[in-house]
Backbone as JSON, one array per atom type, in Angstrom:
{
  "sequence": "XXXXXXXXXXXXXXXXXXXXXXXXXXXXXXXXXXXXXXXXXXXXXXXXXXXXXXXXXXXXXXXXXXXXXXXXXXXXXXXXXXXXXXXXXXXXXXXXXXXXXXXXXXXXXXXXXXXXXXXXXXXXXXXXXXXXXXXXXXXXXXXXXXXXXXXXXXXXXXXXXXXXXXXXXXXXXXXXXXXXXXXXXXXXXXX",
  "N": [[-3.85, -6.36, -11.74], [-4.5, -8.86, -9.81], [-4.37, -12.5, -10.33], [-4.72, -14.32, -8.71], [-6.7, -16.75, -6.92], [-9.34, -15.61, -4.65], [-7.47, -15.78, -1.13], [-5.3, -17.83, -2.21], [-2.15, -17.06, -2.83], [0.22, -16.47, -4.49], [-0.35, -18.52, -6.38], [-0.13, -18.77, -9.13], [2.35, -17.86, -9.86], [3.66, -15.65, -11.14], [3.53, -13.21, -9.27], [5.55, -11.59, -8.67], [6.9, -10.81, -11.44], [5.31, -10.26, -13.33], [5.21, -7.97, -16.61], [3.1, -5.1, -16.44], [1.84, -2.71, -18.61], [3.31, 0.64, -18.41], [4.31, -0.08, -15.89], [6.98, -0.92, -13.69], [8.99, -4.15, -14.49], [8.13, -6.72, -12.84], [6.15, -5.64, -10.9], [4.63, -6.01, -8.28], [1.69, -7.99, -9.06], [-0.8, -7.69, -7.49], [-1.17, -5.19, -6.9], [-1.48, -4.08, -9.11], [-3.84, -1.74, -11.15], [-6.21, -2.52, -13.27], [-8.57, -1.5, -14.15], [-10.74, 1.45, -13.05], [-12.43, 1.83, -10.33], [-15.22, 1.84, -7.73], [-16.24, 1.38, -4.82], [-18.29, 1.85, -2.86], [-20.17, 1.51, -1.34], [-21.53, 0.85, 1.92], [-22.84, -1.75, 3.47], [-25.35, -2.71, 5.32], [-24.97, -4.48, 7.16], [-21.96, -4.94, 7.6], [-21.73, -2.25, 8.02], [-23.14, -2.84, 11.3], [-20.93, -4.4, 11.68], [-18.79, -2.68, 11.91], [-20.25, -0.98, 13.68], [-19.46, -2.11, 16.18], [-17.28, -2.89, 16.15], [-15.95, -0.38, 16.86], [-16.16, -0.38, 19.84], [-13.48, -1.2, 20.33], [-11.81, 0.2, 19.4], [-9.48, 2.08, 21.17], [-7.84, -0.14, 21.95], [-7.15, -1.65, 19.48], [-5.62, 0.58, 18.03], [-3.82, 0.76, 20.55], [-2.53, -1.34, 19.93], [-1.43, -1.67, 17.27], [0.33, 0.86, 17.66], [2.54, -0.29, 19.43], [3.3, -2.54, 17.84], [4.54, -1.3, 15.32], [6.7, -0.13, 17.56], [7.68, -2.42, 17.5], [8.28, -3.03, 15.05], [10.01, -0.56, 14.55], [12.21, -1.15, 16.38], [13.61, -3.25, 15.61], [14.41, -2.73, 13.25], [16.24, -1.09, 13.44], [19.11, -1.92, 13.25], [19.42, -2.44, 10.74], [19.41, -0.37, 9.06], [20.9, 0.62, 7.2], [20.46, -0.15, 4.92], [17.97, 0.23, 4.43], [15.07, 3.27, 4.24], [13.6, 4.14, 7.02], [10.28, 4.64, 8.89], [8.99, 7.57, 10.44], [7.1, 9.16, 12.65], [5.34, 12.27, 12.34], [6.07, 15.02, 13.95], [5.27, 15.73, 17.11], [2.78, 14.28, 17.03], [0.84, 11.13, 17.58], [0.68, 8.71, 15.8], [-1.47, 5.63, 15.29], [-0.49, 3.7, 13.57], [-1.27, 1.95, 10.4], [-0.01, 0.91, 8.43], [4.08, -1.2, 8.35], [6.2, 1.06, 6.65], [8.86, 0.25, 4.42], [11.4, 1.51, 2.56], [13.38, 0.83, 0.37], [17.32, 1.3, -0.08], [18.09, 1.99, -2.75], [19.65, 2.85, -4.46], [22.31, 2.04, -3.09], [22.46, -0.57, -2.33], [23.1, -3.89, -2.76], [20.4, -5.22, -3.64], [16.93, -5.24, -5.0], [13.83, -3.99, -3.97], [12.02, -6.04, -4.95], [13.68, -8.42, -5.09], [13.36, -8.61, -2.5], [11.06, -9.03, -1.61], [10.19, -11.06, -2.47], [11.74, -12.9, -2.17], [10.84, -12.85, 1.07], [8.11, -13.38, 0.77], [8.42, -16.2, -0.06], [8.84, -17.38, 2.14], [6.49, -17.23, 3.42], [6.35, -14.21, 4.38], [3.95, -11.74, 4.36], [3.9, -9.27, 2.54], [3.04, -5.66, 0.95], [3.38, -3.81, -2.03], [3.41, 0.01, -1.96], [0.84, 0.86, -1.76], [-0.66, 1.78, -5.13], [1.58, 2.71, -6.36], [3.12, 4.82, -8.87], [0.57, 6.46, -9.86], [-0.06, 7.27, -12.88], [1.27, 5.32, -14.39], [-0.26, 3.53, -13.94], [-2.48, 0.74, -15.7], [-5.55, 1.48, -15.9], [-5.41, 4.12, -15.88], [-3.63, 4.95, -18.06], [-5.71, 6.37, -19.97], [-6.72, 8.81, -18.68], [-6.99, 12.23, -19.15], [-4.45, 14.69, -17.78], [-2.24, 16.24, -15.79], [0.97, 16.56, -15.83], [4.21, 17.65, -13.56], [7.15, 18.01, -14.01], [9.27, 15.66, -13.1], [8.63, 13.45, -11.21], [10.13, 11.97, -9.29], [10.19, 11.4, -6.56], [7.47, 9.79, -6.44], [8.06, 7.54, -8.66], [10.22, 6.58, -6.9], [9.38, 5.69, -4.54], [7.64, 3.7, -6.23], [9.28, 2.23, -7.24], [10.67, 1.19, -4.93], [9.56, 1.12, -1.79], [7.59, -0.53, 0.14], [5.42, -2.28, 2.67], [5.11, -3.86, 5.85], [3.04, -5.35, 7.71], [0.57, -3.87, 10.54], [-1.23, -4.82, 11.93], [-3.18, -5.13, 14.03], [-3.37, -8.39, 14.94], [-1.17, -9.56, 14.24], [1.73, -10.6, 16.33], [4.16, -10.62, 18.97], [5.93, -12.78, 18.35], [5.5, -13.39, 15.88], [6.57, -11.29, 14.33], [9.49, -11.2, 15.4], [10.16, -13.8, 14.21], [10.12, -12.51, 11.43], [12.29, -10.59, 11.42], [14.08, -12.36, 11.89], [14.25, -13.77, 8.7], [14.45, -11.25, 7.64], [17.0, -10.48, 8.42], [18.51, -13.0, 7.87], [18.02, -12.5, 4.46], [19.72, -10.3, 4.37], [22.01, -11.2, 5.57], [22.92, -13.39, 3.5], [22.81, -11.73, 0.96], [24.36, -9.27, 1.3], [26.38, -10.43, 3.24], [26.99, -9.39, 5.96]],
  "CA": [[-4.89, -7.23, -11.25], [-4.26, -10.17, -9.13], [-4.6, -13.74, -10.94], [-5.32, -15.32, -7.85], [-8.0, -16.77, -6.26], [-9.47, -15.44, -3.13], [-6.98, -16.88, 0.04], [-4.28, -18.17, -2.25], [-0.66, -16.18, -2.52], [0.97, -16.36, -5.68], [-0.25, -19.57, -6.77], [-0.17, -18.38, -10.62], [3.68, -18.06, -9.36], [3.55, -14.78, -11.58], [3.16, -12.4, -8.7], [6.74, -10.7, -9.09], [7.48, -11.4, -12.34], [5.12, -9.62, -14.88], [5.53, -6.8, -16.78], [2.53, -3.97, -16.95], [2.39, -1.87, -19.39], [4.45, 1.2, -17.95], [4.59, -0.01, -14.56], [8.46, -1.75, -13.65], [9.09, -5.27, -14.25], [7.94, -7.3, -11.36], [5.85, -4.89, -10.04], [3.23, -7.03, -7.96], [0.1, -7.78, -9.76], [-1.85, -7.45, -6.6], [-0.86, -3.31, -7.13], [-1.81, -3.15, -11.1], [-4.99, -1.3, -11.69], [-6.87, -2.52, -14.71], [-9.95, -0.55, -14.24], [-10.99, 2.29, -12.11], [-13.5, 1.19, -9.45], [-15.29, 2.7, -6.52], [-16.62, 0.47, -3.8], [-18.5, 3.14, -1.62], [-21.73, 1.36, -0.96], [-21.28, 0.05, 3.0], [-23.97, -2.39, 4.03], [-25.81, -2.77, 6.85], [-23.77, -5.67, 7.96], [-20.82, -3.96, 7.4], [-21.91, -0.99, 9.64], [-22.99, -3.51, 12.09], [-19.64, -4.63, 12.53], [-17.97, -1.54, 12.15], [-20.41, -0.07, 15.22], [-18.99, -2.86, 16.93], [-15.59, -2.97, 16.31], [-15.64, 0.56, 17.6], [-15.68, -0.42, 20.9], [-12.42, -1.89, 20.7], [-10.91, 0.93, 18.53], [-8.45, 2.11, 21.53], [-7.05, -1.72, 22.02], [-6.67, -1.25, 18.08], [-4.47, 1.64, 17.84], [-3.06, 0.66, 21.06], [-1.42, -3.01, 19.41], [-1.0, -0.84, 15.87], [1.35, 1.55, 17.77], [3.06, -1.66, 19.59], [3.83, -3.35, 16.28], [5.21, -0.26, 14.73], [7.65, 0.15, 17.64], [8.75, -3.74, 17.41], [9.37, -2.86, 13.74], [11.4, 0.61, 14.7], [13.01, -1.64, 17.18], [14.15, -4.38, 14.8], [14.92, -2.89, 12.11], [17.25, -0.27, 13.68], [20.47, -2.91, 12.56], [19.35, -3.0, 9.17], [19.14, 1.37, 8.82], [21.93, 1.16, 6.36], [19.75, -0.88, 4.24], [16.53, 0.57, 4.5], [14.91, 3.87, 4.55], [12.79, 3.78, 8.1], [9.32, 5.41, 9.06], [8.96, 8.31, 11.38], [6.25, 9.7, 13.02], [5.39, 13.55, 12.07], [6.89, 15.93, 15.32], [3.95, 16.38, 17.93], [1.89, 13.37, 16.66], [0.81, 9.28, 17.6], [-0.4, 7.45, 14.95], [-2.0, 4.33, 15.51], [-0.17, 3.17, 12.03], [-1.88, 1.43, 9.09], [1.63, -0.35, 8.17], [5.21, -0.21, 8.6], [6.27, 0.97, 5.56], [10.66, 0.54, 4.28], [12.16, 2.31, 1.35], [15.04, 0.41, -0.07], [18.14, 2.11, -0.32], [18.36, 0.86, -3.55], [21.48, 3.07, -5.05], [23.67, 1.49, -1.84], [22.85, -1.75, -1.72], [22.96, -4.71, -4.41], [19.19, -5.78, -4.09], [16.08, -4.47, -5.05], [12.6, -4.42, -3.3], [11.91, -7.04, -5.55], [13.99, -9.27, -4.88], [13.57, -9.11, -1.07], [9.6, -9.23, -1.36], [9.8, -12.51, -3.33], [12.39, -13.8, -0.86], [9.69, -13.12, 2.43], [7.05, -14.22, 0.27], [8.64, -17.42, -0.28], [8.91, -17.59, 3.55], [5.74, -17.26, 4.01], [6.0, -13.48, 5.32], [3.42, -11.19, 3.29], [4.42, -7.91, 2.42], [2.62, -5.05, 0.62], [3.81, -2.49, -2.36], [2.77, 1.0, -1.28], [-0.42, 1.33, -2.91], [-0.46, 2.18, -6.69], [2.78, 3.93, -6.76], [2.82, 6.25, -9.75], [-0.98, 5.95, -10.5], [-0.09, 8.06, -14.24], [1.95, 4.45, -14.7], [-0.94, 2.16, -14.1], [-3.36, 1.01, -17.09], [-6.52, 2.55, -15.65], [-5.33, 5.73, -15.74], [-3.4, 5.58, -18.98], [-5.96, 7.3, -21.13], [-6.81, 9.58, -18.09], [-6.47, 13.29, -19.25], [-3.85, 14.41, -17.0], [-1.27, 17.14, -15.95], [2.39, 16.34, -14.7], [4.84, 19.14, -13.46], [8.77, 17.46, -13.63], [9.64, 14.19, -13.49], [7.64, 12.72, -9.86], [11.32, 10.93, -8.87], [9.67, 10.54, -5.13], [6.73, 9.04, -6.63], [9.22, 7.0, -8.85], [11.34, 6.03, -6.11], [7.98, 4.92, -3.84], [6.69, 2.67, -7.05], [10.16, 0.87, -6.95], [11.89, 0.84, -3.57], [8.41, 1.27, -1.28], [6.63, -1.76, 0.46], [5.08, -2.49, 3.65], [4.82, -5.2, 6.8], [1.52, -5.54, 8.43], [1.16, -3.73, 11.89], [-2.89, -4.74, 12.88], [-4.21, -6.05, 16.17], [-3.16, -9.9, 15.04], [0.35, -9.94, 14.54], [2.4, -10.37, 17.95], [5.37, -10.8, 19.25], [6.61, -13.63, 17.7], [5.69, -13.34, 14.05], [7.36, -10.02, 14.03], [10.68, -12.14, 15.67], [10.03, -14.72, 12.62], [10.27, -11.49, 9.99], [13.53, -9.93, 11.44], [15.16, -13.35, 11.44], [14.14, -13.77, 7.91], [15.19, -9.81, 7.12], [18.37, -10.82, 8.71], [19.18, -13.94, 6.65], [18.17, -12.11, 3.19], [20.72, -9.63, 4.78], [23.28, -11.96, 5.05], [23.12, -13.62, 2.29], [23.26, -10.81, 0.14], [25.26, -8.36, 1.82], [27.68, -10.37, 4.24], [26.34, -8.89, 6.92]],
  "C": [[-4.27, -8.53, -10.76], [-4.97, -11.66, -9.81], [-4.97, -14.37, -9.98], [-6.17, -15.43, -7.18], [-7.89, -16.09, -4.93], [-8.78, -16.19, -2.18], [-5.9, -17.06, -1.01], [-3.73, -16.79, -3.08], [-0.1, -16.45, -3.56], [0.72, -17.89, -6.51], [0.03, -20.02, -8.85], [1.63, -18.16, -10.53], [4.54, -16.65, -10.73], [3.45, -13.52, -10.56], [4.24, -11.34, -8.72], [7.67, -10.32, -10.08], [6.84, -11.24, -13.64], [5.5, -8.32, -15.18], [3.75, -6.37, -17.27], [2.6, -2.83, -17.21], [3.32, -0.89, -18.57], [4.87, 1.34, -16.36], [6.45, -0.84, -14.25], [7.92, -2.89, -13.74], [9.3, -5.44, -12.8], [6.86, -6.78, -10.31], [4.56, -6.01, -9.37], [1.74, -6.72, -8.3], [-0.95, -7.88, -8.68], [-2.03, -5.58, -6.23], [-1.11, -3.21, -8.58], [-3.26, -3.3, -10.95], [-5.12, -1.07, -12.84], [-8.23, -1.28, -14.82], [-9.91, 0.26, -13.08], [-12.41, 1.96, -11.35], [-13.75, 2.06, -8.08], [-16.22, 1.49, -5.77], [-16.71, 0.99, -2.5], [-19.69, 2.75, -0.73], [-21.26, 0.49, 0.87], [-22.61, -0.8, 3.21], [-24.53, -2.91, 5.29], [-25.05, -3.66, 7.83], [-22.87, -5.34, 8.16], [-20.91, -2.57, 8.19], [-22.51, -1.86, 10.79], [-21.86, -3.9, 12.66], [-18.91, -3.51, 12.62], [-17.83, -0.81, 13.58], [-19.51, -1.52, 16.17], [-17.73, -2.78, 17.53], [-14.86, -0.69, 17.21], [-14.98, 0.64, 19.23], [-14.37, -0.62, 21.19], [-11.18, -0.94, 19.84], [-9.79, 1.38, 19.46], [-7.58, 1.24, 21.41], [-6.72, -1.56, 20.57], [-5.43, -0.78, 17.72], [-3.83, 1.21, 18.8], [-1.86, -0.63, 20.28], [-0.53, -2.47, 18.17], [0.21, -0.19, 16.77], [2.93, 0.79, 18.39], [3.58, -2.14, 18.65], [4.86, -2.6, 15.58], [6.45, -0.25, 15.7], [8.57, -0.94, 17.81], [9.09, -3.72, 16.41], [10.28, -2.1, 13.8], [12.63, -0.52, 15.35], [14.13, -2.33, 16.34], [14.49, -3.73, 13.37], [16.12, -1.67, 11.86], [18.76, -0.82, 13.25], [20.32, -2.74, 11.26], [18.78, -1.09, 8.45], [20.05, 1.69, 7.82], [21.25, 0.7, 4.82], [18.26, -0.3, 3.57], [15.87, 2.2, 4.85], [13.66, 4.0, 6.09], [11.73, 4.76, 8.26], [9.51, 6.24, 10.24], [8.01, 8.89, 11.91], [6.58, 11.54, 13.09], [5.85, 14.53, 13.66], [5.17, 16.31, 16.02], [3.02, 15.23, 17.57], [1.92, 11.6, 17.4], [-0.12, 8.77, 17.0], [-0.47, 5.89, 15.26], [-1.31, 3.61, 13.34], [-0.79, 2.02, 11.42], [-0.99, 0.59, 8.95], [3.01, 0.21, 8.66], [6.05, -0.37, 7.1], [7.87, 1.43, 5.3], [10.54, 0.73, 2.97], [13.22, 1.37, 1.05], [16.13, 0.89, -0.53], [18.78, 1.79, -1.95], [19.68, 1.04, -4.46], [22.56, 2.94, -4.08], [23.17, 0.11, -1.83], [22.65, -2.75, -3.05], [21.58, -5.59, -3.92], [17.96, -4.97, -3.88], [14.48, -4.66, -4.02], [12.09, -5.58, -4.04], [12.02, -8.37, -5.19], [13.83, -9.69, -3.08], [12.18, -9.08, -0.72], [9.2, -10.67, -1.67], [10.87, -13.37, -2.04], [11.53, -13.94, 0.65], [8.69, -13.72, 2.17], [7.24, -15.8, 0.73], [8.71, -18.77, 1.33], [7.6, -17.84, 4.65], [5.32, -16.04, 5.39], [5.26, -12.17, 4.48], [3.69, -9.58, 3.62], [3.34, -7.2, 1.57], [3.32, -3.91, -0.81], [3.0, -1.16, -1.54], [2.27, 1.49, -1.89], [-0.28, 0.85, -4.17], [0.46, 2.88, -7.21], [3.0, 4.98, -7.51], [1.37, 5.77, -10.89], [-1.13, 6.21, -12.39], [0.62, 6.44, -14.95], [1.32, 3.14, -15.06], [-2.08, 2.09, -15.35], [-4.39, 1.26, -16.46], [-6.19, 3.65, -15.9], [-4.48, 5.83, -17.06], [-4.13, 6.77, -20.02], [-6.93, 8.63, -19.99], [-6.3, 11.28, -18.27], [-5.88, 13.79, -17.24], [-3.08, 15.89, -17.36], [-0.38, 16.74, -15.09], [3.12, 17.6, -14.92], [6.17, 17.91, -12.67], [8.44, 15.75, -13.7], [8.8, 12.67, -12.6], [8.57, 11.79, -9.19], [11.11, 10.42, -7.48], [8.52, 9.4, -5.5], [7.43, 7.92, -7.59], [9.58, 6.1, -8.12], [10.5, 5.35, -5.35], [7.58, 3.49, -4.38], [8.04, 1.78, -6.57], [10.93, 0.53, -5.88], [10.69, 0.83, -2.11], [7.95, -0.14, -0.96], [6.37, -1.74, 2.13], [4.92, -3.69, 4.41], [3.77, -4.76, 7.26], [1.91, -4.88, 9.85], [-0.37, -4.17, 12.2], [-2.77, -5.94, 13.76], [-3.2, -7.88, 16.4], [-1.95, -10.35, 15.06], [0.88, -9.26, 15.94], [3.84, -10.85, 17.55], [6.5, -11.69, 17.91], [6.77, -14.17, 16.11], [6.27, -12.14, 13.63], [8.91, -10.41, 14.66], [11.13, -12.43, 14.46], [10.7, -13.55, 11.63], [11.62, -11.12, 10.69], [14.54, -11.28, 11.23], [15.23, -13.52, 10.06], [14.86, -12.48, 7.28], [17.01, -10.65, 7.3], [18.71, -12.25, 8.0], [18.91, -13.77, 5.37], [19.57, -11.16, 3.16], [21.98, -9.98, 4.53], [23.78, -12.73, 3.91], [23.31, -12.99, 1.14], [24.3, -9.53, 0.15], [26.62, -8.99, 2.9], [27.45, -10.02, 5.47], [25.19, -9.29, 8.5]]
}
Protein backbone atom coordinates (compact mmCIF):
# COMPACT_ATOMS: atom_id res chain seq x y z
CA UNK A 1 0.00 0.00 0.00
CA UNK A 2 1.22 3.36 -0.84
CA UNK A 3 1.69 5.89 2.25
CA UNK A 4 1.27 8.69 0.13
CA UNK A 5 -1.05 11.15 -0.47
CA UNK A 6 -2.82 11.50 -3.71
CA UNK A 7 -0.13 13.61 -6.29
CA UNK A 8 2.82 13.31 -3.97
CA UNK A 9 5.93 10.73 -4.88
CA UNK A 10 7.61 9.30 -2.08
CA UNK A 11 7.13 11.96 0.30
CA UNK A 12 7.01 9.31 3.34
CA UNK A 13 10.68 8.81 1.67
CA UNK A 14 9.88 4.99 2.42
CA UNK A 15 8.94 4.11 -1.11
CA UNK A 16 12.07 1.75 -1.79
CA UNK A 17 13.00 0.91 1.37
CA UNK A 18 10.35 -1.26 3.23
CA UNK A 19 10.17 -4.63 3.81
CA UNK A 20 6.63 -6.66 3.16
CA UNK A 21 6.08 -9.50 4.57
CA UNK A 22 7.40 -12.04 1.84
CA UNK A 23 7.75 -9.61 -0.80
CA UNK A 24 11.88 -8.43 -1.34
CA UNK A 25 13.27 -5.65 0.54
CA UNK A 26 12.54 -2.44 -1.18
CA UNK A 27 9.96 -3.65 -3.13
CA UNK A 28 7.84 -0.40 -3.91
CA UNK A 29 4.97 0.14 -1.65
CA UNK A 30 2.94 1.51 -4.47
CA UNK A 31 3.02 -2.60 -5.72
CA UNK A 32 2.13 -4.18 -2.06
CA UNK A 33 -1.37 -5.46 -1.93
CA UNK A 34 -2.89 -5.24 1.51
CA UNK A 35 -6.34 -6.22 0.61
CA UNK A 36 -7.99 -7.69 -2.34
CA UNK A 37 -10.25 -5.14 -4.08
CA UNK A 38 -12.38 -4.96 -7.18
CA UNK A 39 -13.23 -1.60 -8.64
CA UNK A 40 -15.68 -2.74 -11.49
CA UNK A 41 -18.46 -0.26 -11.06
CA UNK A 42 -17.80 2.43 -14.21
CA UNK A 43 -19.92 5.54 -13.91
CA UNK A 44 -21.67 7.38 -16.15
CA UNK A 45 -19.07 10.03 -16.22
CA UNK A 46 -16.55 7.71 -16.70
CA UNK A 47 -18.30 6.18 -19.80
CA UNK A 48 -18.84 9.64 -20.93
CA UNK A 49 -15.33 10.18 -21.24
CA UNK A 50 -14.37 6.94 -22.28
CA UNK A 51 -17.12 7.35 -25.41
CA UNK A 52 -15.16 10.26 -26.02
CA UNK A 53 -11.80 9.46 -25.76
CA UNK A 54 -12.63 6.84 -28.32
CA UNK A 55 -12.51 9.07 -30.94
CA UNK A 56 -9.01 9.67 -30.51
CA UNK A 57 -8.11 5.98 -29.80
CA UNK A 58 -6.01 5.68 -33.26
CA UNK A 59 -3.82 9.03 -32.33
CA UNK A 60 -3.49 6.93 -28.96
CA UNK A 61 -1.97 3.84 -30.10
CA UNK A 62 -0.43 5.75 -32.81
CA UNK A 63 1.98 8.05 -30.02
CA UNK A 64 1.99 4.59 -27.69
CA UNK A 65 3.74 2.77 -30.60
CA UNK A 66 6.07 6.06 -31.17
CA UNK A 67 7.24 6.07 -27.56
CA UNK A 68 7.94 2.41 -27.51
CA UNK A 69 10.19 2.77 -30.58
CA UNK A 70 12.11 5.94 -28.95
CA UNK A 71 12.58 3.54 -26.01
CA UNK A 72 13.79 0.44 -28.46
CA UNK A 73 15.81 3.15 -30.00
CA UNK A 74 17.56 4.41 -26.86
CA UNK A 75 18.03 1.84 -25.08
CA UNK A 76 19.71 -0.30 -27.78
CA UNK A 77 23.45 0.98 -26.04
CA UNK A 78 22.42 -0.10 -22.80
CA UNK A 79 21.28 -4.12 -24.18
CA UNK A 80 24.09 -5.46 -22.14
CA UNK A 81 22.43 -4.08 -19.17
CA UNK A 82 18.97 -4.65 -19.65
CA UNK A 83 16.68 -7.27 -20.83
CA UNK A 84 14.57 -5.34 -23.82
CA UNK A 85 10.82 -5.75 -24.99
CA UNK A 86 9.80 -7.32 -28.21
CA UNK A 87 6.83 -7.38 -29.98
CA UNK A 88 5.18 -11.04 -30.54
CA UNK A 89 6.07 -12.13 -34.60
CA UNK A 90 3.06 -10.90 -36.86
CA UNK A 91 1.72 -8.34 -34.31
CA UNK A 92 1.54 -4.10 -33.44
CA UNK A 93 0.79 -3.31 -30.18
CA UNK A 94 -0.10 0.01 -29.29
CA UNK A 95 1.99 -0.72 -25.84
CA UNK A 96 0.74 -0.03 -22.30
CA UNK A 97 4.57 0.51 -21.12
CA UNK A 98 8.03 -0.12 -21.93
CA UNK A 99 8.86 -2.62 -19.73
CA UNK A 100 13.25 -3.59 -18.83
CA UNK A 101 14.38 -6.66 -17.02
CA UNK A 102 17.63 -6.09 -15.26
CA UNK A 103 20.29 -8.30 -16.02
CA UNK A 104 20.82 -8.54 -12.60
CA UNK A 105 23.42 -11.72 -12.42
CA UNK A 106 25.85 -9.43 -14.96
CA UNK A 107 25.75 -6.32 -13.70
CA UNK A 108 26.54 -4.80 -10.09
CA UNK A 109 23.08 -2.99 -9.57
CA UNK A 110 19.78 -3.95 -8.90
CA UNK A 111 16.34 -2.63 -10.15
CA UNK A 112 16.27 -1.07 -7.00
CA UNK A 113 18.78 0.80 -6.94
CA UNK A 114 18.27 2.28 -10.44
CA UNK A 115 14.42 3.03 -9.72
CA UNK A 116 15.36 5.12 -6.65
CA UNK A 117 18.13 6.79 -8.66
CA UNK A 118 15.30 8.03 -11.66
CA UNK A 119 12.99 8.65 -8.99
CA UNK A 120 15.24 10.97 -7.39
CA UNK A 121 15.48 12.64 -10.84
CA UNK A 122 12.31 13.14 -11.07
CA UNK A 123 11.72 10.24 -13.78
CA UNK A 124 8.74 7.86 -12.57
CA UNK A 125 9.02 4.39 -13.17
CA UNK A 126 6.67 1.44 -12.47
CA UNK A 127 7.33 -2.28 -10.88
CA UNK A 128 5.54 -4.76 -13.13
CA UNK A 129 2.38 -5.11 -11.45
CA UNK A 130 2.22 -7.40 -8.33
CA UNK A 131 5.00 -9.61 -9.29
CA UNK A 132 4.59 -12.91 -7.48
CA UNK A 133 0.96 -12.22 -6.29
CA UNK A 134 1.43 -15.80 -3.79
CA UNK A 135 4.21 -13.15 -2.16
CA UNK A 136 1.88 -10.30 -1.50
CA UNK A 137 -0.20 -10.03 1.93
CA UNK A 138 -3.63 -10.22 0.33
CA UNK A 139 -3.16 -13.32 -0.96
CA UNK A 140 -1.19 -14.88 1.85
CA UNK A 141 -4.03 -16.80 3.40
CA UNK A 142 -5.39 -17.44 -0.18
CA UNK A 143 -5.85 -21.29 -0.63
CA UNK A 144 -3.57 -21.87 -3.39
CA UNK A 145 -1.66 -24.38 -5.69
CA UNK A 146 2.07 -23.85 -6.89
CA UNK A 147 3.83 -26.31 -9.38
CA UNK A 148 8.04 -25.64 -8.96
CA UNK A 149 9.59 -22.82 -7.89
CA UNK A 150 7.90 -19.65 -10.42
CA UNK A 151 11.86 -18.36 -11.00
CA UNK A 152 10.27 -16.17 -14.08
CA UNK A 153 7.76 -14.88 -11.83
CA UNK A 154 10.66 -14.44 -9.25
CA UNK A 155 12.90 -12.86 -11.59
CA UNK A 156 9.82 -10.30 -12.88
CA UNK A 157 9.10 -9.35 -8.92
CA UNK A 158 12.88 -8.37 -8.66
CA UNK A 159 14.52 -7.29 -11.91
CA UNK A 160 10.99 -6.08 -13.82
CA UNK A 161 9.88 -2.33 -14.03
CA UNK A 162 8.47 -0.08 -16.50
CA UNK A 163 8.75 3.68 -18.28
CA UNK A 164 5.58 5.27 -19.30
CA UNK A 165 4.78 5.13 -23.13
CA UNK A 166 1.03 7.21 -23.22
CA UNK A 167 -0.02 9.97 -25.58
CA UNK A 168 1.86 12.75 -23.13
CA UNK A 169 5.30 11.92 -23.02
CA UNK A 170 7.34 13.30 -26.17
CA UNK A 171 10.31 13.64 -27.50
CA UNK A 172 12.15 15.30 -25.09
CA UNK A 173 11.24 13.73 -21.78
CA UNK A 174 12.17 10.43 -23.24
CA UNK A 175 15.84 12.36 -24.24
CA UNK A 176 15.81 13.55 -20.37
CA UNK A 177 15.38 9.54 -19.27
CA UNK A 178 18.21 8.12 -21.55
CA UNK A 179 20.54 10.86 -20.36
CA UNK A 180 19.69 10.00 -16.86
CA UNK A 181 19.88 5.94 -17.81
CA UNK A 182 23.17 6.88 -19.19
CA UNK A 183 24.67 8.67 -16.17
CA UNK A 184 23.34 5.82 -13.62
CA UNK A 185 25.27 3.77 -16.31
CA UNK A 186 28.27 5.47 -15.90
CA UNK A 187 28.51 5.86 -12.71
CA UNK A 188 28.07 2.44 -11.87
CA UNK A 189 29.48 0.56 -14.57
CA UNK A 190 32.23 2.88 -16.24
CA UNK A 191 30.56 2.90 -19.13
Amino acid sequence: DCFCRPGQNNRCSKRFSGKHGELPLGYDHKYVYSHIGYNLKATEFQAAIGVEQLKKLELFCDKRRENFRLWSNGFKSFEQYFILPEATPHSDPAWFAYPLTVRSNEVNFSRNDLTAFLNERLVETRNFFGGNLLKQPAYRNIIHRRIGELPNTERIMNDTFFLGTYPGIGKEQINYTMNIFADFISSRCGS
